[in-house]
N, C-alpha and C positions, 0 to 999 in steps of 0.2 A: 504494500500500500504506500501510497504518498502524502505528501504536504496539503494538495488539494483532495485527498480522499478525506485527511482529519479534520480541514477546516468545514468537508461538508458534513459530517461526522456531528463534529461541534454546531453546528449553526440548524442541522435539523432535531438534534434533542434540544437543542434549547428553543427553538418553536413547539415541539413536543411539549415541553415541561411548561409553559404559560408562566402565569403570574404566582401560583401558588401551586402547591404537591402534598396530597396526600399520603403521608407515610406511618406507616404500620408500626407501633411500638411494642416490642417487648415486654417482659416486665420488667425487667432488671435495667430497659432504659426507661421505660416509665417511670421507676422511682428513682433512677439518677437526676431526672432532669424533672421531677420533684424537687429534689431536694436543692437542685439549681435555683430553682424558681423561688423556692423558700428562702435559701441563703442569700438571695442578689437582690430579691423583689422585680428582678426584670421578665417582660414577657416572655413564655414560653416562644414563640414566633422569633423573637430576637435570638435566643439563646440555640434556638437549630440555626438558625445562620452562622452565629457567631462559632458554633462548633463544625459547619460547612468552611467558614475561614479557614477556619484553627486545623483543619484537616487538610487541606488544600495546599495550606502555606508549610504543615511537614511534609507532606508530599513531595512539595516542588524542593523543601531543603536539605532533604535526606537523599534526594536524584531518584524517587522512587516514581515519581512520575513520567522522570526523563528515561529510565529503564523500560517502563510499560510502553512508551511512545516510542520509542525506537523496536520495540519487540513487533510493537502491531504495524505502524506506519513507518518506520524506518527514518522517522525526523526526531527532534528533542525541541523540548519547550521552547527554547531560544527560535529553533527554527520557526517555528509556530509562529513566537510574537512577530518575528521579521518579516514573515510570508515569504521567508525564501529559506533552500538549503546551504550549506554550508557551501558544495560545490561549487550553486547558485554565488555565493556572495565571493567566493575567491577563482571565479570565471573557470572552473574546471569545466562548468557545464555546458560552455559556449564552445571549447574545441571536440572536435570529433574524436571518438579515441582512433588512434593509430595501428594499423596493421603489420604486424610485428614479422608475418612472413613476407608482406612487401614490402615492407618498409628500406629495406635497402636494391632493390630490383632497377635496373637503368633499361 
């Protein structure tokens, strides 16, 4: 897969997901995030975000992300933010490769 498979990848779950997502709780996160709500006072709604953050940003700082992205699509998050490959950015992509049994034939 490519750079343009994960941007479409990304851009159609995120029309998929809308404004809001229903997700299923456990119990064991049901009274976690009880007991969030009771220690912070902040709203539950806030506090899946804020743990979507919190999860996103070890992701991306532990390269657990960049692992997954290269496994499935063969780009890393960098590539991602730039919209281009590394290739892409250091012009390997623009020469053709070379043919190593012609390559010297007169």
């Amino acid at each position: 897969m490519t750079l343009e498979d994960l941007t479409t990848a990304v851009e159609g779950t995120y029309g998929e997901l809308g404004d809001s997502t229903d997700v299923e709780l456990d119990r064991e996160t049901r009274t976690e995030l009880a007991m969030l709500v009771a220690a912070t006072g902040a709203d539950a709604d806030e506090l899946v975000r804020r743990g979507i953050h919190a999860l996103f940003r070890t992701t991306v700082d532990t390269g657990d992300l960049d692992f997954q992205l290269r496994n499935e699509y063969d780009v890393s998050y960098d590539e991602y933010l730039m919209g281009m490959s590394v290739d892409e950015m250091t012009g390997d992509a623009q020469y053709p490769q070379q043919d190593d049994d012609r390559r010297y034939r007169m």
